[in-house]
Residue, then its C-alpha position, 0 to 999 in steps of 0.5 A: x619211451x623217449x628213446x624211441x622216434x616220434x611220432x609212433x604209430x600204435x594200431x588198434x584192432x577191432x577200433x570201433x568197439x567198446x574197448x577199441x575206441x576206449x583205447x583210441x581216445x586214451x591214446x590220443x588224449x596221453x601223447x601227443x607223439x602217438x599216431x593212431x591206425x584204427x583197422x575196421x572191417x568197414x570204413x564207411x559203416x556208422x560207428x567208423x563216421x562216428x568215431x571220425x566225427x568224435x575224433x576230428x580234430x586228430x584226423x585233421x591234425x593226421x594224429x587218427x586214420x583209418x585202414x579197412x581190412x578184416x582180421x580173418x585175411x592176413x593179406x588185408x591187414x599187413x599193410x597196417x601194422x607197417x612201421x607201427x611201433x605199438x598195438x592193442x588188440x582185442x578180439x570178439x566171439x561174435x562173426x560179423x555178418x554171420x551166426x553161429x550154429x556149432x561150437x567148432x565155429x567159435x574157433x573163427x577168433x582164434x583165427x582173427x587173432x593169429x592174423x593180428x599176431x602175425x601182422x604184427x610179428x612181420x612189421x616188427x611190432x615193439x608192444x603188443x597190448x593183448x586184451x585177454x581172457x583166462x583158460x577156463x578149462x584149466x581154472x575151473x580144473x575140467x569142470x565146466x569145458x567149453x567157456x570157449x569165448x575165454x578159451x580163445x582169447x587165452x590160446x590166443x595170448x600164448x600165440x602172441x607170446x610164442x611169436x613176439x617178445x614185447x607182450x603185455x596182457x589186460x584182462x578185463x570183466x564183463x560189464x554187467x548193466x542190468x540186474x537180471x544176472x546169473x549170479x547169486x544176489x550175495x556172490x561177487x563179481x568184478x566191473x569193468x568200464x570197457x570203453x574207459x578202463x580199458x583204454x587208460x590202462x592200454x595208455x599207460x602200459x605203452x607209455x611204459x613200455x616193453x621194458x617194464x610191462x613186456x611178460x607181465x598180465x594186468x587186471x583191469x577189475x574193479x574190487x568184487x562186488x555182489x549184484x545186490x550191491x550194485x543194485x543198491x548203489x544203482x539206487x543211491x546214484x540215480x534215485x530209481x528203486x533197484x533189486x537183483x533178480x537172478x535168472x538162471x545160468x540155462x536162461x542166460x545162454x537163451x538170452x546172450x545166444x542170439x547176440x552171437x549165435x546157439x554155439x553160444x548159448x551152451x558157452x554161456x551157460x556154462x560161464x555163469x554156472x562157474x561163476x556162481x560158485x567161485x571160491x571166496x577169495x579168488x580174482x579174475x574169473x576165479x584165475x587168481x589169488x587177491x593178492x594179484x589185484x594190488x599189481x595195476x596200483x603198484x606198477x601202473x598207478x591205476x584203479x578199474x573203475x568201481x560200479x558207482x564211478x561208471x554210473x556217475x560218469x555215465x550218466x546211466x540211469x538203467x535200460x530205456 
């Protein structure tokens, strides 16, 4: 990375999310050569004056500044990606401002991430930093179609790749808080902290650059663990009593869709029945052999976070 000139200017999309402000403190926190631009829909909305408040130290020192523009018009954000050498980019099945009532309409983040490709492609992006998904279709062999917030964000690293030479893709879990999941009390999963794990590892990959990382997929998953376990490391951690009850895959569609709309809700469902039933052995969704965990550790030095490292980081003592 030294070869290139400092300062180097990393966009980051979606930058008041969990994972796009993960990505921002990491990045400032690890090179002091890097510029950020954080690219928000609304730069005076709550969460863009909050990360600005937390962060105000590099927005005095003209190390973070913010670009409004909205993923879904090209026009918007062109001028953003201009002579920035890096990006971390992550999309999301949710519509800002609008609800989802078919499943076609899920299709809008496709359409978000092209755009972000695009930009990136025209200024002559280095690195792009991609978080993804798996393609559900393929992995669970036809079985359960129409995981279509997965599906997405994987048609949208083939995009990324088809267009730009320097991409790396992270791949995180969801980050499963509360214990009425749709999982069997026995059948693991994998954790996630979006907002630090997320981050560290998009810091590390540009450190390391195209030349090492470029064509290569990342695993940003802790070791599998059953909600069971989480319970009762949940307990051990905080001293509140703690116990898994599983609700089913139908009841958890019910329960996410109005976060994103009812063409979720069957999306949803369909996830956590897959996930219920994935083969003993399988990694990343049921995408990968094991074996694929010991890549992030080899290559890039780093570990997920487990369950009881996030709540001890965290603080979190279950929902208020």
């Amino acid at each position: 990375m030294s070869a290139f000139e400092s300062p180097r200017i990393i966009v980051v999309t979606g930058a008041t999310g969990n994972q796009g402000k993960g990505a921002i403190r990491a990045l400032l926190a690890a090179n002091e050569d890097w510029n950020i631009r954080a690219l928000t829909r609304d730069v005076s909305s709550s969460w863009a004056k909050a990360l600005l408040e937390e962060c105000s130290d590099d927005v005095k020192a003209e190390r973070l500044s913010l670009v409004k523009g909205s993923t879904y018009d090209l026009d918007s954000i062109r001028s953003a990606f201009v002579g920035a050498y890096g990006v971390f980019a992550a999309t999301s099945e949710i519509y800002p401002g609008k609800v989802l009532i078919e499943e076609a309409e899920m299709a809008h983040e496709i359409v978000a991430g092209r755009n972000i490709v695009l930009a990136a492609k025209e200024a002559g992006v280095k690195h792009f930093v991609f978080s993804s998904l798996p393609n559900m279709d393929k992995v669970t062999e036809d079985k359960f179609p129409g995981i279509h917030h997965m599906n997405n964000k994987h048609a949208i690293e083939e995009f990324a790749k088809e267009h730009l030479s320097g991409v790396t893709c992270l791949i995180p879990a969801d980050g499963v808080v509360e214990f009425r999941t749709a999982i069997p009390s026995e059948q693991v999963t994998q954790w996630t902290d979006p907002s630090y794990d997320m981050g560290t590892f998009t810091a590390k990959v540009l450190e390391l650059g195209p030349e090492q990382t470029a064509g290569k997929t990342y695993l940003v998953l802790s070791e599998p663990i059953s909600p069971k376990k989480m319970a009762q490391i949940f307990t051990e951690v905080t001293g509140q009593p703690a116990v898994h009850k599983p609700i089913t895959p139908q009841q958890f569609g019910e329960v996410t869709a109005p976060f994103i709309g009812p063409a979720f809700q069957l999306d949803a469902q369909k996830m956590m029945e897959w996930v219920s039933v994935i083969p003993a052995g399988k990694v990343c969704y049921g995408a990968m052999e094991y074996k694929k965990m010991d890549d992030s550790p080899r290559e890039l030095g780093l570990k997920a976070s487990t369950f009881e490292e996030w709540l001890r980081r965290s603080g979190w003592k279950g929902p208020e």
